[in-house]
C-alpha positions as CSV (number, residue, x, y, z in Angstrom):
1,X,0.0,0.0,0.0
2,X,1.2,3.4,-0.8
3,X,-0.5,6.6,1.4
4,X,-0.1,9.6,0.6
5,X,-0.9,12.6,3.1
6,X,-1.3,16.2,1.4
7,X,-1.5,18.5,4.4
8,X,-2.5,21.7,4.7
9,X,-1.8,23.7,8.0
10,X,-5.0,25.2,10.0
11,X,-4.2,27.8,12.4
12,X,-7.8,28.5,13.6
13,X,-11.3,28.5,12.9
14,X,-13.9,31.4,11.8
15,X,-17.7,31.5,10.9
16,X,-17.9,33.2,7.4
17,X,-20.6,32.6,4.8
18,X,-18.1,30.1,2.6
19,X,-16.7,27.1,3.7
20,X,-13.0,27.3,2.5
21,X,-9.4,27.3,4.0
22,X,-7.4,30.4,3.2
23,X,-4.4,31.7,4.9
24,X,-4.3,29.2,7.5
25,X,-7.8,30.0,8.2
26,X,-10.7,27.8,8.0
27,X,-14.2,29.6,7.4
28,X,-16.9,27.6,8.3
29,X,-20.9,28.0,7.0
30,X,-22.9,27.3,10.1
31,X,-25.8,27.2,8.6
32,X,-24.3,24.8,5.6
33,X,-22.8,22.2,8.0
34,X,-26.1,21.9,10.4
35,X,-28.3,21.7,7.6
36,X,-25.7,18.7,6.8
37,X,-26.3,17.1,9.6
38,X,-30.3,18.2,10.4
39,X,-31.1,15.1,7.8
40,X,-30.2,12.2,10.2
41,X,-33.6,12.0,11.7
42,X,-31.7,10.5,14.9
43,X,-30.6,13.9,16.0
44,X,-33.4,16.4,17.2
45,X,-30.8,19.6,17.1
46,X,-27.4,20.0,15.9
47,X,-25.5,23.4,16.9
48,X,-21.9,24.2,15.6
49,X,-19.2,25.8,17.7
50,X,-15.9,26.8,17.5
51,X,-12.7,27.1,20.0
52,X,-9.6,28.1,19.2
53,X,-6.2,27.4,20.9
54,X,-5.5,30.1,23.9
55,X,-9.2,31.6,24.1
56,X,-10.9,31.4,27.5
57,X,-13.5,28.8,26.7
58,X,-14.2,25.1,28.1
59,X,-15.2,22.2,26.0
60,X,-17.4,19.7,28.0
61,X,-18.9,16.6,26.9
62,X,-16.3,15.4,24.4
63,X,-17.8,12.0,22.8
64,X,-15.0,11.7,20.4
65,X,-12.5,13.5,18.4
66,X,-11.2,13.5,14.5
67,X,-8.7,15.3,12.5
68,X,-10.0,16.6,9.1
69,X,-9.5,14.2,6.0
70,X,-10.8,13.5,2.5
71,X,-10.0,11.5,-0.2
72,X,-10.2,13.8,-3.0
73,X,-8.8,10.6,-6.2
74,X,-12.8,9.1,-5.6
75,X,-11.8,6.3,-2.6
76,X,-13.8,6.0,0.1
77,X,-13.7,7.5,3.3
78,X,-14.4,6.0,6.3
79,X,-15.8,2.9,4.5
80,X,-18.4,0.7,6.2
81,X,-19.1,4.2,8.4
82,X,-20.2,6.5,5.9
83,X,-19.5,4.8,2.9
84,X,-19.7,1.7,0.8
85,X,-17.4,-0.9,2.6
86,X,-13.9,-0.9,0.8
87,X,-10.1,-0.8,1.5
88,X,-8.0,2.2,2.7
89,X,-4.7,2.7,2.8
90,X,-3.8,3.8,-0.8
91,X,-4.0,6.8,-2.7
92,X,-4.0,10.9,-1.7
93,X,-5.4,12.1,1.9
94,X,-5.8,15.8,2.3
95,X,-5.5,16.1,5.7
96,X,-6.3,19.4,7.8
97,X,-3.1,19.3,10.0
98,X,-4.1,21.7,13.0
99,X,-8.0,21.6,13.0
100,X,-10.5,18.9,14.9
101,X,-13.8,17.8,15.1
102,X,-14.9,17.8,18.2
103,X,-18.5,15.8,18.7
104,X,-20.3,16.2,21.9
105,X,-22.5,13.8,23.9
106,X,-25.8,14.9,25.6
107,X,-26.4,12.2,27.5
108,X,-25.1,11.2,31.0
109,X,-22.2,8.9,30.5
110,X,-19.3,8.4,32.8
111,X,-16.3,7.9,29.7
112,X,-17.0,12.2,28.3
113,X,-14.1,14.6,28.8
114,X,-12.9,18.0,29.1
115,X,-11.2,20.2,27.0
116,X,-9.7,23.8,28.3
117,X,-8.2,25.9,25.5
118,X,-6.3,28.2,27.7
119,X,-4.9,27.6,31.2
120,X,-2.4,25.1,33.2
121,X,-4.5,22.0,31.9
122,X,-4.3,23.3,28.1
123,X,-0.7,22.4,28.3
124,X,-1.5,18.7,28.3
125,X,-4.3,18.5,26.4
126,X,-3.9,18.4,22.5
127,X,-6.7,19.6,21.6
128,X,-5.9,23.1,23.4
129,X,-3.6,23.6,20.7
130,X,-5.7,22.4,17.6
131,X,-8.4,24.5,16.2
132,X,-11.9,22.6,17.1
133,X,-15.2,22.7,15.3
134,X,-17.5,21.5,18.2
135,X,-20.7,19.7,17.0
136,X,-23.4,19.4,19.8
137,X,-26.4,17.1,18.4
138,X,-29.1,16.2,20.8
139,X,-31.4,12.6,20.2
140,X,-34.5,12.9,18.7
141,X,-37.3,11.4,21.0
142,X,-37.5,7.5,21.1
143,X,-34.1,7.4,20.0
144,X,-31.9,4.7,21.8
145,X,-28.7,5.5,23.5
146,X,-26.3,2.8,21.1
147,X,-28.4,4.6,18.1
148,X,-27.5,8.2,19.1
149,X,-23.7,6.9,19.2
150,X,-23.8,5.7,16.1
151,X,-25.3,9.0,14.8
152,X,-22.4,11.0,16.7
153,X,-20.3,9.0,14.9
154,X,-21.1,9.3,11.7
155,X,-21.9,13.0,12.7
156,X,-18.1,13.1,13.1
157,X,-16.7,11.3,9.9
158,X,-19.2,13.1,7.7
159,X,-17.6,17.2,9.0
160,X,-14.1,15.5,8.9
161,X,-14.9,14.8,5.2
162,X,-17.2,17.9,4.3
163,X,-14.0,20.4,6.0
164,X,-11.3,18.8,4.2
165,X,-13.0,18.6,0.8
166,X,-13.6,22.6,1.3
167,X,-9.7,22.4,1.2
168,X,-9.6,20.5,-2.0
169,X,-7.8,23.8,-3.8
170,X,-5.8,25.1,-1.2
171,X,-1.8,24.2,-1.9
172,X,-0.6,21.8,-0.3
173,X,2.2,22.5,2.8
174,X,3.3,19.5,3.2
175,X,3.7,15.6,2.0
176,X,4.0,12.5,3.6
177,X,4.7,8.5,2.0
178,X,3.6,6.0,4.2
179,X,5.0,2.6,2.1
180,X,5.6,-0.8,3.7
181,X,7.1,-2.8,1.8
182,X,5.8,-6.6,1.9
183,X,8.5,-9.1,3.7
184,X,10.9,-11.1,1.4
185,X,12.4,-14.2,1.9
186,X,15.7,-13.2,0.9
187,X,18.6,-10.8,2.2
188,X,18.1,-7.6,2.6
189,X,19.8,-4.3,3.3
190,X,18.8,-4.1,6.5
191,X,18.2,-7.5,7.3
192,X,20.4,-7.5,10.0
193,X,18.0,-5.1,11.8
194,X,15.2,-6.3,14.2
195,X,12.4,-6.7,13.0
196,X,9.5,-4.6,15.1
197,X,5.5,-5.5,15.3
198,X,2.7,-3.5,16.6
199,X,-0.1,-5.3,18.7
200,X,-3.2,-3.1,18.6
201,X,-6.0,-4.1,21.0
202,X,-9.2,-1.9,19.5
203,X,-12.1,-2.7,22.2
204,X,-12.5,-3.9,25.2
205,X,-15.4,-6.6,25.7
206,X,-15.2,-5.2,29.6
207,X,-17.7,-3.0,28.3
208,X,-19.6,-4.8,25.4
209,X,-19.5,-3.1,22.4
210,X,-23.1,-2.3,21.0
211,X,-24.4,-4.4,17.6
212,X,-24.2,-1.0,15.6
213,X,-20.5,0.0,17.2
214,X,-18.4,1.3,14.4
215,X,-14.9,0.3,15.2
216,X,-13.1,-1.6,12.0
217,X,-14.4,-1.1,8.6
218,X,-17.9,-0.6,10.2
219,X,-17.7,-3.5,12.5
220,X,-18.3,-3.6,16.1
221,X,-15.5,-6.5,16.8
222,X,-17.5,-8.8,18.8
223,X,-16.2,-11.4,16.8
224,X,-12.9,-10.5,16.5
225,X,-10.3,-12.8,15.9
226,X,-6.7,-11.6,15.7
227,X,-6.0,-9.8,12.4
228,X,-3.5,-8.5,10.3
229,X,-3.9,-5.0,9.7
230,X,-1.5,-2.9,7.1
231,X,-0.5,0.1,9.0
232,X,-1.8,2.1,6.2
233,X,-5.2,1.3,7.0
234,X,-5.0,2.4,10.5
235,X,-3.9,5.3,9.8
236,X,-6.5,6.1,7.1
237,X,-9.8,5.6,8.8
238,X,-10.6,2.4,8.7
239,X,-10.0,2.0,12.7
240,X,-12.5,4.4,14.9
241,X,-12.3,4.8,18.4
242,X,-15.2,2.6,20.3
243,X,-17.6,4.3,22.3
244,X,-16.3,3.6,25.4
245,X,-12.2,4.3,24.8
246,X,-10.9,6.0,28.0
247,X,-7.8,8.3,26.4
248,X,-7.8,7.1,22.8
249,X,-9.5,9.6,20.4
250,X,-9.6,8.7,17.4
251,X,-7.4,11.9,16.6
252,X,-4.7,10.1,17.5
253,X,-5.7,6.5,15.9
254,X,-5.2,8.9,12.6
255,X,-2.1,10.1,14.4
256,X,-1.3,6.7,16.0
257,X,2.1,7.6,17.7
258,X,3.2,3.9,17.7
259,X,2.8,3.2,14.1
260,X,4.0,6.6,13.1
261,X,7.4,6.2,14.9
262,X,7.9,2.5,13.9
263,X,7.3,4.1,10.0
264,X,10.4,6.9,11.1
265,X,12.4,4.1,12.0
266,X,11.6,2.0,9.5
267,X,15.5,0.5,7.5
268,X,16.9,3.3,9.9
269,X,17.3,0.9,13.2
270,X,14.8,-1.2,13.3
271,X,12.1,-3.4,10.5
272,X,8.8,-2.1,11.1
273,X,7.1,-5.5,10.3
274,X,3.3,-4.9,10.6
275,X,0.2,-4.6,12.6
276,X,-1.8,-7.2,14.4
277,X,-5.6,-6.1,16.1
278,X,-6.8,-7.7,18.7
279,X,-9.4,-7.4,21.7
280,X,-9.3,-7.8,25.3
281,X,-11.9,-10.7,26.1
282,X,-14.1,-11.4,29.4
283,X,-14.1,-15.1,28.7
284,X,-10.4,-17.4,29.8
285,X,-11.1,-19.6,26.5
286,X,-11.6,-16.7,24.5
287,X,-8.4,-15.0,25.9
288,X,-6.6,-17.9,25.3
289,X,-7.5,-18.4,21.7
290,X,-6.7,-14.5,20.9
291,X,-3.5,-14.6,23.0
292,X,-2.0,-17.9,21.0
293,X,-3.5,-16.8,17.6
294,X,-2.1,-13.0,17.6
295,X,1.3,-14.2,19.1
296,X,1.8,-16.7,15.9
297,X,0.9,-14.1,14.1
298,X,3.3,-12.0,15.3
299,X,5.8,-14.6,15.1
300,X,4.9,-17.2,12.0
301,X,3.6,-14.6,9.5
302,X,5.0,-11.0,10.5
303,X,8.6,-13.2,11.5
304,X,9.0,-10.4,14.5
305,X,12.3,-10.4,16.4
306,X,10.3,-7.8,19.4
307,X,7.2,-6.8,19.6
308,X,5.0,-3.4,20.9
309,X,1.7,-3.8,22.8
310,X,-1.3,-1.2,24.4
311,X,-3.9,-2.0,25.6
312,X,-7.4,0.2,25.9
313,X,-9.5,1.0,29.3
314,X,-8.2,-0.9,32.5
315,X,-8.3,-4.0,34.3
316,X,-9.8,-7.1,32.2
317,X,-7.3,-5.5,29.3
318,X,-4.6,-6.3,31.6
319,X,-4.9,-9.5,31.6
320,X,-5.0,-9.5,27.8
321,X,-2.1,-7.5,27.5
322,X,0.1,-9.6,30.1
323,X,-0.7,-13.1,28.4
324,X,0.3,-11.5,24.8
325,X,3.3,-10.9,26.6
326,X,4.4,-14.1,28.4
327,X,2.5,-15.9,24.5
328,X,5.2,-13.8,22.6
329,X,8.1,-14.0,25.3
330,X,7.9,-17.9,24.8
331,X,8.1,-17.3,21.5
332,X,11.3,-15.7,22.3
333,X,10.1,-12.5,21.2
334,X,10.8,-9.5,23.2
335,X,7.9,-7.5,24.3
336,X,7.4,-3.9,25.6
337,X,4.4,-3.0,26.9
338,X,2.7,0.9,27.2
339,X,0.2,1.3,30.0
340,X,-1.0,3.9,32.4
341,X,-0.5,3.6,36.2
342,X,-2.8,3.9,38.9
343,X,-2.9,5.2,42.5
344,X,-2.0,3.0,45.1
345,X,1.7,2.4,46.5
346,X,2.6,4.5,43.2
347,X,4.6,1.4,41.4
348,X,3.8,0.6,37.6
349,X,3.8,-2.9,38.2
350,X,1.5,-2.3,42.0
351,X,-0.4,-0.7,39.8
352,X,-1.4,-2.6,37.7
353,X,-4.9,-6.0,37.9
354,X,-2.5,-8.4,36.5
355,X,1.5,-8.5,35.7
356,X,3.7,-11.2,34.6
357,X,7.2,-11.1,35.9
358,X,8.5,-11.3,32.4
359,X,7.0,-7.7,31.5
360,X,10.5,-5.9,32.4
361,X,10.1,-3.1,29.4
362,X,6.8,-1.1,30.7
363,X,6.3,2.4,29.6
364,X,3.8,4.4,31.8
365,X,1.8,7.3,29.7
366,X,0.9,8.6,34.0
367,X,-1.4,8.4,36.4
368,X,-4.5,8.8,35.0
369,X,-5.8,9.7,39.4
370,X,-3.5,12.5,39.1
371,X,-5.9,15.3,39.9
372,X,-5.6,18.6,38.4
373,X,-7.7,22.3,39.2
374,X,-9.2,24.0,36.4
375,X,-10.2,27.7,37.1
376,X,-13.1,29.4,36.0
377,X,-14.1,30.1,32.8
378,X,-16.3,32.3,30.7
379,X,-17.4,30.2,27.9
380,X,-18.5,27.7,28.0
381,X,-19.3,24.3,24.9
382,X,-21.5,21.8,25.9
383,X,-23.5,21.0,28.9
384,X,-23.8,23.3,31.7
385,X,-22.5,20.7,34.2
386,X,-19.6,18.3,34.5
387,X,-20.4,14.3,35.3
388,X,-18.2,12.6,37.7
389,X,-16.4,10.0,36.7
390,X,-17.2,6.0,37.2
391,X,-14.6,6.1,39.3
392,X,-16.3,8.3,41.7
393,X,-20.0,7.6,42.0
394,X,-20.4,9.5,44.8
395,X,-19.4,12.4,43.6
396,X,-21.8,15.3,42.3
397,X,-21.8,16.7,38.6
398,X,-20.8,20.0,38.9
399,X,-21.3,23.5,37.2
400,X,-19.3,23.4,34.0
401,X,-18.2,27.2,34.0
402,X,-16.8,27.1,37.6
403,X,-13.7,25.9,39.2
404,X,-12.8,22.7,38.8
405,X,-11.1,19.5,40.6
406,X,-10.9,17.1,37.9
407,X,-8.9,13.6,37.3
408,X,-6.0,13.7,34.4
409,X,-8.2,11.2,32.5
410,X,-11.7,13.3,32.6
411,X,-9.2,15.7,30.0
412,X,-9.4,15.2,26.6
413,X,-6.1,12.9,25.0
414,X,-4.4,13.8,28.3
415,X,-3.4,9.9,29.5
416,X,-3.4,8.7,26.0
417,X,-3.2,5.0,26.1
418,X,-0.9,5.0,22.9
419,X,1.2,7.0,24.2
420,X,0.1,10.5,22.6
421,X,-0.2,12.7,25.8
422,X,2.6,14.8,27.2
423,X,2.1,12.8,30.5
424,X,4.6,10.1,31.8
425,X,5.7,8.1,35.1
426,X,9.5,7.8,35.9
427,X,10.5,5.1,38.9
428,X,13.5,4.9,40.4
């Protein structure tokens, strides 16, 4: 597969009566974009917003979040979303470097987030620093919860798609290749270089994923068996993030900082040798099956010397994540791991439902506990109150505009379980 990216730089956002990207400025048509949205007969109201990086303005219930993107050579986008079910991964991308879409969820639900755009918290959360268009839709009556998702969703895809194709004529800044070449059985140059594979766990069946769940290609992975995935196809829309993701926007699933590095360090020091998904299962037999299926995989068909692995949410994954590990370690290959860390006697490894002593290469994105005060402030997107999270069902939702005592996780991309977020945990 050969990607190309043609990005163009947004520097911030503006209502105007065209929708178009000049300057570094992206004009938005209010009324043309709800009226875009208004025909799903799921959504009783849509309103558009806008934040941009540094104003005085909070972003409350954050569903999801997705970069700007088009195919603008006829391919799909977002296929088995919005569109007819086909490959990505090939062709031209125009991509809206420095803008989001940021959909909003009306209904009570423990997973939603918080973005500041100015402020201490702004400097770990991404999204302070990208220009957002902010789409709050409301059900229509009768309309079931895992139905409203699924329009929110495809809510999201279908701005992503209308804002970059408003870019179609604006020159291009930028280019990026994104080429694997398939494995060969002969020598190589850089055959004497380890060869690197990427374990991506998508979902977690911790929290059942709903019959209608868009996650890959359109599918809700209920079924999942270990699959190999072409990075290319991650990064260009075929993965979404499920509804219930805890730090991984789909943002950065477009961005995915593991499969993006492995590609810069691709014939430089290491093989980049592909992409295996996976799910965390609630079921010993079916974790067993997916632990000794994916770790052939990794080691039969991708021929890995080491292998990278994240998980999504917390607890069952764990004990996912920790059998890939000891699977692949008796396969003798090397395994790190990326997790976050939890409050207790402040160890990774303490920290953690379940550990195997042979997982001695962890990487902590922080402690997602870690709480954080927000100040006041005097805008406000969204609802006018703040849920607590699951994690504290005691607690009281609290007015959205006011001061705030919040958890690292309840901000936006801030403990990114890919490793994203600007947030880390050093022992010594």
């Amino acid at each position: 597969m050969h990607l190309q990216y043609d990005v163009v730089s947004v520097n911030r956002v503006a209502f105007a009566e065209a929708t178009r990207l000049q300057d570094g400025v992206l004009t938005v048509n209010q009324e043309e974009l709800c009226r875009l949205l208004a025909a799903d007969t799921r959504l009783q109201s849509v309103e558009v917003h806008l934040a941009n990086p540094g104003e005085e303005c909070r972003i409350v219930d954050v569903f999801d979040v997705i970069e700007p993107r088009c195919k603008l050579d006829g391919r799909a986008n977002f296929p088995g979303v919005i569109e007819p079910l086909t490959r990505v991964g090939d062709g031209h991308t125009r991509v809206l470097r420095g803008a989001a879409v940021v959909v909003l969820n009306s209904l009570p639900d423990f997973s939603k987030t918080v973005i500041d755009m100015c402020g201490e918290a702004a400097e770990f959360i991404p999204y302070a620093r990208t220009a957002n268009v902010c789409i709050a839709a409301r059900p229509a009556a009768g309309v079931e919860r895992a139905a409203y998702y699924r329009a929110l969703k495809e809510a999201a895809v279908k701005v992503s798609t209308f804002l970059a194709a408003s870019a179609a004529d604006t020159p291009v800044h930028t280019t990026e290749i994104y080429d694997l070449d398939r494995p060969t059985a002969g020598p190589t140059s850089s055959a004497h270089l380890p060869r690197v594979a990427y374990v991506f766990m998508l979902a977690s069946h911790q929290v059942p994923t709903e019959p209608n769940e868009p996650i890959l290609y359109g599918d809700n992975v209920r079924h999942l068996l270990p699959t190999i995935l072409h990075p290319n196809e991650v990064l260009d829309g075929a993965v979404l993030a499920p509804y219930w993701y805890l730090g991984t926007e789909t943002y950065f699933i477009q961005n995915h900082p593991v499969i993006l590095d492995l590609y810069r360090r691709h014939r430089a020091d290491l093989e980049f040798a592909g992409v295996v998904a996976i799910v965390a299962h609630v079921t010993d037999s079916e974790r067993r099956r997916s632990v000794v299926m994916a770790a052939n995989l990794v080691k039969e068909t991708l021929r890995a010397d080491g292998v990278l692995l994240t998980k999504i949410g917390g607890g069952i994954p764990e004990s996912d994540l920790m059998s890939m590990v000891d699977a692949c370690e008796d396969l003798g290959i090397r395994t790190t791991v990326i997790v976050w860390t939890h409050r207790g006697d402040g160890r990774t490894d303490g920290s953690l439902t379940f550990i195997s002593p042979r997982a001695d290469a962890l990487v902590s994105v922080g402690m997602h506990e870690e709480p954080i005060e927000l100040p006041p402030m005097k805008r406000v997107i969204g609802g006018a109150l703040v849920s607590p999270p699951v994690s504290e069902p005691e607690a009281e939702a609290r007015p959205a505009a006011g001061a705030l005592r919040l958890r690292l996780s309840s901000l936006a991309g801030v403990i990114n379980q890919l490793g994203a977020g600007r947030c880390s945990l050093e022992e010594y």
